[in-house]
VEXLOZA-979630 format. One record per residue (C-alpha): residue number from 0; y, x, z; residue in three letters. Coordinates in nm, 2 decimals. Each point is the difference from the previous one (the first is absolute). Layout:
% VEXLOZA-979630
<atom NUM, <Y, X, Z>, ALA>
...
***
This chain:
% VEXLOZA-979630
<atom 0, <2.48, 7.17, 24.26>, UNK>
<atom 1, <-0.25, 0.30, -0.12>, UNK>
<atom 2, <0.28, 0.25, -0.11>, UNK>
<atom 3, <-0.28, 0.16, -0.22>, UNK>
<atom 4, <-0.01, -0.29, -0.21>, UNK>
<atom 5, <0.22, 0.08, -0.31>, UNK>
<atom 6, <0.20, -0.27, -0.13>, UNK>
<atom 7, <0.17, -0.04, -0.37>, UNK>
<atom 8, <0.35, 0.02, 0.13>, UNK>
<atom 9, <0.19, 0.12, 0.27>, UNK>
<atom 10, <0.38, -0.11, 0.06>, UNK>
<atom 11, <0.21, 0.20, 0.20>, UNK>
<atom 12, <0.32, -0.09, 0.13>, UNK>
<atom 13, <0.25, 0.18, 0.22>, UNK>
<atom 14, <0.21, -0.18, 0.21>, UNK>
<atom 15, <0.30, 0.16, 0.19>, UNK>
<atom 16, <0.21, -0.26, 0.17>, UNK>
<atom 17, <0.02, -0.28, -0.28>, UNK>
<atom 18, <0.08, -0.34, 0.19>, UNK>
<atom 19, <-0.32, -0.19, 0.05>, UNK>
<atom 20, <0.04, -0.24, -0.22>, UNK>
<atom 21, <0.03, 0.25, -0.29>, UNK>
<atom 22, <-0.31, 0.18, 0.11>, UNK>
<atom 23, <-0.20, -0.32, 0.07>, UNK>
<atom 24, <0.09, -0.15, -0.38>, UNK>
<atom 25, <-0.12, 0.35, -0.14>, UNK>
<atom 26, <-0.30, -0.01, 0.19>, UNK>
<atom 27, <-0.12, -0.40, -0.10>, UNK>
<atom 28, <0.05, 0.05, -0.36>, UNK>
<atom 29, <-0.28, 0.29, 0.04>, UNK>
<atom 30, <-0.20, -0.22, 0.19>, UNK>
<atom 31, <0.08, -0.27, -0.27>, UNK>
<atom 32, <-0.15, 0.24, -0.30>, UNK>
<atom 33, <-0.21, -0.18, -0.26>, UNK>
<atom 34, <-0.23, 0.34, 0.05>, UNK>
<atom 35, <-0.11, -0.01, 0.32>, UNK>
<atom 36, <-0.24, 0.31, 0.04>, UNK>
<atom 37, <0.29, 0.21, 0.16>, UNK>
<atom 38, <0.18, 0.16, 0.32>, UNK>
<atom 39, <0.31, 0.03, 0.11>, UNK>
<atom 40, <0.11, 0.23, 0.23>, UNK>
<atom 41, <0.34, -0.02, 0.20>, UNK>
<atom 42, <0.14, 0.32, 0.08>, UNK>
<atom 43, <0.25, 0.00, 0.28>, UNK>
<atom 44, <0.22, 0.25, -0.04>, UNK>
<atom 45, <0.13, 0.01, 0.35>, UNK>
<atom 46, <0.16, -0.35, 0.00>, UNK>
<atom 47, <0.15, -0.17, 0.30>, UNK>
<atom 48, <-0.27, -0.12, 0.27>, UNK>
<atom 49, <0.11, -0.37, -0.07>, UNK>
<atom 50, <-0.11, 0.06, -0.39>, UNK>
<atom 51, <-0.25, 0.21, 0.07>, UNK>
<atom 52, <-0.21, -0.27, 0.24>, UNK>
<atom 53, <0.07, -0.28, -0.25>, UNK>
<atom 54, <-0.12, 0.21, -0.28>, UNK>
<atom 55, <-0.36, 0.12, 0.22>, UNK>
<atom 56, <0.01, -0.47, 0.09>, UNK>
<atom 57, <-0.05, -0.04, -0.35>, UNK>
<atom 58, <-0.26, 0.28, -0.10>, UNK>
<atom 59, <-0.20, -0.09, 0.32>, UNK>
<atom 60, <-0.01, -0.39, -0.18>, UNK>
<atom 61, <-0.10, 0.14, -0.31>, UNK>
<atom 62, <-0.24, 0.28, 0.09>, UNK>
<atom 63, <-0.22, 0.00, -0.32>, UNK>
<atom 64, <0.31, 0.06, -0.23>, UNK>
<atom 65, <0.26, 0.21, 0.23>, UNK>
<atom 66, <-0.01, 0.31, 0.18>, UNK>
<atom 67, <0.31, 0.10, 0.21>, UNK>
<atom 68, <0.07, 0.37, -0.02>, UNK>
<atom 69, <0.31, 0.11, 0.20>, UNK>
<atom 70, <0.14, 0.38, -0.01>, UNK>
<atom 71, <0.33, 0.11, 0.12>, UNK>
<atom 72, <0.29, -0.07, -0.28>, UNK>
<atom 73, <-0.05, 0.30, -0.27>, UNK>
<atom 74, <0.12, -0.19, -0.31>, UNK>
<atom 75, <-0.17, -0.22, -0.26>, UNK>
<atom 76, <-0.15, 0.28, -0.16>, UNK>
<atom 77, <-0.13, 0.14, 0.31>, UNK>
<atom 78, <-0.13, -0.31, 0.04>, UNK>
<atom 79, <-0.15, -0.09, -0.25>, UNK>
<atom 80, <-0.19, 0.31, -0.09>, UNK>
<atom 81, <-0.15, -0.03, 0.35>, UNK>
<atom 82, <-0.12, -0.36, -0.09>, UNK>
<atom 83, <-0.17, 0.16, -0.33>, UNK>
<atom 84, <-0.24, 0.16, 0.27>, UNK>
<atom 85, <-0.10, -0.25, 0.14>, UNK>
<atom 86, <-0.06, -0.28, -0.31>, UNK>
<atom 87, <-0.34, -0.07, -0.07>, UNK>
<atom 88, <0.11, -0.13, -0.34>, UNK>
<atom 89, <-0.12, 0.12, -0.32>, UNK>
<atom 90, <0.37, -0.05, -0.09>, UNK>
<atom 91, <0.38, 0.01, 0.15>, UNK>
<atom 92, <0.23, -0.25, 0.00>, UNK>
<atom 93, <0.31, 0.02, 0.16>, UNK>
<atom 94, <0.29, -0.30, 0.13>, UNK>
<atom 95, <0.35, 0.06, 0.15>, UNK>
<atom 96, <0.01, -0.26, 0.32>, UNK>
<atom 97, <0.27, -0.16, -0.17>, UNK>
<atom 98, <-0.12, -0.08, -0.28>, UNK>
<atom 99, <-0.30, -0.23, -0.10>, UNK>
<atom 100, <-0.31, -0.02, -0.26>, UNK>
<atom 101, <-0.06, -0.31, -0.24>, UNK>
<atom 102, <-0.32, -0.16, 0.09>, UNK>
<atom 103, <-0.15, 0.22, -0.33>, UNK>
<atom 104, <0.14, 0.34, 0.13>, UNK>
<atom 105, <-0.30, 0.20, 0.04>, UNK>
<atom 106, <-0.23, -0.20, -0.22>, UNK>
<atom 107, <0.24, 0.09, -0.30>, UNK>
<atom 108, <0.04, 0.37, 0.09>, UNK>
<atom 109, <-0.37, 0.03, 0.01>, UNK>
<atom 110, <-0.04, -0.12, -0.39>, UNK>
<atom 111, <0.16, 0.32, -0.07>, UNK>
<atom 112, <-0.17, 0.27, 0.17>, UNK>
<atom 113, <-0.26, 0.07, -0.30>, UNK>
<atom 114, <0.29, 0.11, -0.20>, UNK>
<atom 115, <0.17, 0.20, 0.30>, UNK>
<atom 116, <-0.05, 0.19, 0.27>, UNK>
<atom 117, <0.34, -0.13, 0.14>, UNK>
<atom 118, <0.26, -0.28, -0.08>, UNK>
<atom 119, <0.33, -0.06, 0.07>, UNK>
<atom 120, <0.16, -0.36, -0.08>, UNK>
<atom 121, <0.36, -0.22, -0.05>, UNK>
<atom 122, <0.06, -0.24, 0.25>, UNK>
<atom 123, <0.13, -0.34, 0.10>, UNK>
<atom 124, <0.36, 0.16, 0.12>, UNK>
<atom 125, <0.19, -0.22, 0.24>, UNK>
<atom 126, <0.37, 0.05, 0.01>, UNK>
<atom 127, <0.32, -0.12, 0.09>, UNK>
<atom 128, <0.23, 0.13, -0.20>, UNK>
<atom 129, <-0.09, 0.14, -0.38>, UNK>
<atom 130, <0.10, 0.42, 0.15>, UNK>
<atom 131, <-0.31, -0.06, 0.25>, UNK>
<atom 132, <-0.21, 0.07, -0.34>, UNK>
<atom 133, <0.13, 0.34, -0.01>, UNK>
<atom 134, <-0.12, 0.29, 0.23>, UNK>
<atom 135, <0.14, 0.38, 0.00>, UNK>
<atom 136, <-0.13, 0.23, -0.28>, UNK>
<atom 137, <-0.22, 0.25, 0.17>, UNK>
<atom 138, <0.15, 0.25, -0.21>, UNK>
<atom 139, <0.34, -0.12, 0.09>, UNK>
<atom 140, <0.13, -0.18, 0.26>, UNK>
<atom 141, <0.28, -0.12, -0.14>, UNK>
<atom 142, <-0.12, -0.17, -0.27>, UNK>
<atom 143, <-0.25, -0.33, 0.04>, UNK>
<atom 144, <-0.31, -0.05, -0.24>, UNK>
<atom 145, <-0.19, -0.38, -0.02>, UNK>
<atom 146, <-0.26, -0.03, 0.27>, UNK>
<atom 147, <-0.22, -0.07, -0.29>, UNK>
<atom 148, <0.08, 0.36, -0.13>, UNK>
<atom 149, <-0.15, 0.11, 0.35>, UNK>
<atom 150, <-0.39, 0.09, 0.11>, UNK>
<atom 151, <0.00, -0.24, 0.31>, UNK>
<atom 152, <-0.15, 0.15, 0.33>, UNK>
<atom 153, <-0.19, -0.35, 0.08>, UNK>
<atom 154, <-0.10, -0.07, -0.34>, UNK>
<atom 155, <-0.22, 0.26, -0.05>, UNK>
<atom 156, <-0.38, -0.04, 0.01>, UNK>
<atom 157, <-0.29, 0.21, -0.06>, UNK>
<atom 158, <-0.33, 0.21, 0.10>, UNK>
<atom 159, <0.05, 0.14, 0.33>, UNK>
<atom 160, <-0.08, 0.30, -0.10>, UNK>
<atom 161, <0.33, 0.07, -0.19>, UNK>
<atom 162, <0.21, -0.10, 0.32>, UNK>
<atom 163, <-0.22, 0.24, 0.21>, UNK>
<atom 164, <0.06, 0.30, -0.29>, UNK>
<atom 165, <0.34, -0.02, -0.07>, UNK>
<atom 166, <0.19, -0.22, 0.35>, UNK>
<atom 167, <0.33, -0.11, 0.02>, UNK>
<atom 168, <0.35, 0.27, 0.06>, UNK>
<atom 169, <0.22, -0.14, 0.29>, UNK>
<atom 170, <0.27, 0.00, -0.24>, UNK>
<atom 171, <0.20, -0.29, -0.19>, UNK>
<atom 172, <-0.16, -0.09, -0.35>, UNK>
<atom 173, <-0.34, 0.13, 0.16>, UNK>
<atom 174, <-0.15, -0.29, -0.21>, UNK>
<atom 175, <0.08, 0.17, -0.29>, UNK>
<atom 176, <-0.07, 0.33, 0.09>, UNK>
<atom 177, <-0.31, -0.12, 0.12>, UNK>
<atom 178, <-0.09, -0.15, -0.39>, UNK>
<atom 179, <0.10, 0.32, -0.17>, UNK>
<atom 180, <-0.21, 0.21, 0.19>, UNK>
<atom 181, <-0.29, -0.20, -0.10>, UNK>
<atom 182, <0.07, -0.06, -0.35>, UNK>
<atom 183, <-0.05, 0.37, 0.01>, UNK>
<atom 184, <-0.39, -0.03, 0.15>, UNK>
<atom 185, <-0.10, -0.35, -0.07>, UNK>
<atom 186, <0.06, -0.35, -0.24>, UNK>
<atom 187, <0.30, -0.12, 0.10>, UNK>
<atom 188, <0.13, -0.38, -0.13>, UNK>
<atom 189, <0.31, -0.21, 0.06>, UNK>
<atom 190, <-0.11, -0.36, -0.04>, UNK>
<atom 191, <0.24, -0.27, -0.17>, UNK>
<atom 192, <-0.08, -0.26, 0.32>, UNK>
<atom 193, <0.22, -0.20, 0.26>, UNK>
<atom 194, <-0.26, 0.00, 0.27>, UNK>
<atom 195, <0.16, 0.18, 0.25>, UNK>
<atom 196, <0.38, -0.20, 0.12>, UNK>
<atom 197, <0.19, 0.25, 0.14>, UNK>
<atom 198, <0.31, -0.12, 0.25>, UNK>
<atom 199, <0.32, 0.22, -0.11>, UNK>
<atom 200, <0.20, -0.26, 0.22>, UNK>
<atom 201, <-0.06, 0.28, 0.36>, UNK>
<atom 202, <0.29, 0.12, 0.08>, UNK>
<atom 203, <-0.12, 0.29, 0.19>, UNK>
<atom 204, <-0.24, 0.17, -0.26>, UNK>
<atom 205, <0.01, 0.36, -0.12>, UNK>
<atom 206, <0.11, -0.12, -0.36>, UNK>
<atom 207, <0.31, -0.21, 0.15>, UNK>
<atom 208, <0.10, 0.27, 0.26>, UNK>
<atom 209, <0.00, 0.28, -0.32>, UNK>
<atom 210, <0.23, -0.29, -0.19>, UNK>
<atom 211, <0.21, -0.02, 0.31>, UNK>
<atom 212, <0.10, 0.36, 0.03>, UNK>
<atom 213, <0.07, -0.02, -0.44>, UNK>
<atom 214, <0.29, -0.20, 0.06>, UNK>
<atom 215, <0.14, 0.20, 0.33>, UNK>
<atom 216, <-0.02, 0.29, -0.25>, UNK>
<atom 217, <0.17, -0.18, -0.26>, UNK>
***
């Protein structure tokens, strides 16, 4: 692949110990876009060796669409802001490795980007239980906001050159903080879509941990 070549999107996606099969759905709904003139680059954030070689099998059978990148674990912030670096896309999109994009994902965000420097977006929300639609208020742990309330880390798309200005905190709600920072330098635009299904059914993320210790403070 000529990494000169710029392309119209680049996808980047950290990945820190999800169970294959997680990773591998995220990973063939990019490949299954509608919008096809894209990369997606897997970011190994210091996964387990048995993850880590599955994860370099599948970029090494889809060379002109994945690159594997692999660091030692420094968050998905960390992460992430390395993979800005090294996208050749005129613009970032971002997917957690649980989750997955609808087939019109990308080609949807794009229709937006003459009105916006950056987007955020609602999302598809898989639950198991109605609470799962509730996350801790940034401003207050104890209390729970909508996820629709919420700027979404993996929902945001836009010109690369906002994610290379402003970056992402390694901090919770670093989504958000990210948006507000630039709202204050560029067009910012929170889009009334369900392209982006988001899997609040993972025991084990940040959100559900944060919930977890509510209730052993209660």
């Amino acid at each position: 692949m000529n990494s000169s070549s710029q392309l119209t999107v680049s996808v980047l996606m950290a990945v820190y110990n999800t169970p294959f099969p997680l990773a591998n759905r995220a990973i063939n709904s990019v490949l299954s876009q509608d919008f096809q003139d894209f990369e997606l680059l897997i970011l190994d954030d210091g996964s387990d060796l048995a993850l880590s070689l599955q994860l370099l099998q599948i970029c090494e059978q889809n060379q002109d669409k994945l690159t594997y990148i692999r660091t030692q674990n420094c968050g998905q912030s960390n992460a992430i802001n390395r993979g800005v670096h090294f996208a050749r896309g005129k613009y970032i999109a971002i997917i957690d490795a649980d989750d997955e994009y609808k087939p019109h994902h990308l080609s949807t965000c794009l229709e937006a980007m003459p009105h916006a420097d950056l987007t955020s977006s609602l999302t598809e929300t898989i639950v198991n239980h109605d609470d799962d639609y509730y996350v801790p208020d940034k401003h207050d742990f104890k209390k729970n906001i909508h996820v629709d309330e919420c700027i979404l880390f993996a929902t945001l798309f836009g010109k690369k050159e906002v994610f290379k200005n402003i970056g992402f905190k390694n901090m919770y709600a670093a989504d958000s903080h990210f948006y507000e920072q630039a709202a204050e330098q560029y067009s910012v635009k929170k889009l009334n879509i369900r392209t982006y299904v988001y899997y609040r059914n993972v025991s084990n993320s940040i959100t559900a941990k944060l919930k977890e210790a509510q209730y052993s403070l209660a």
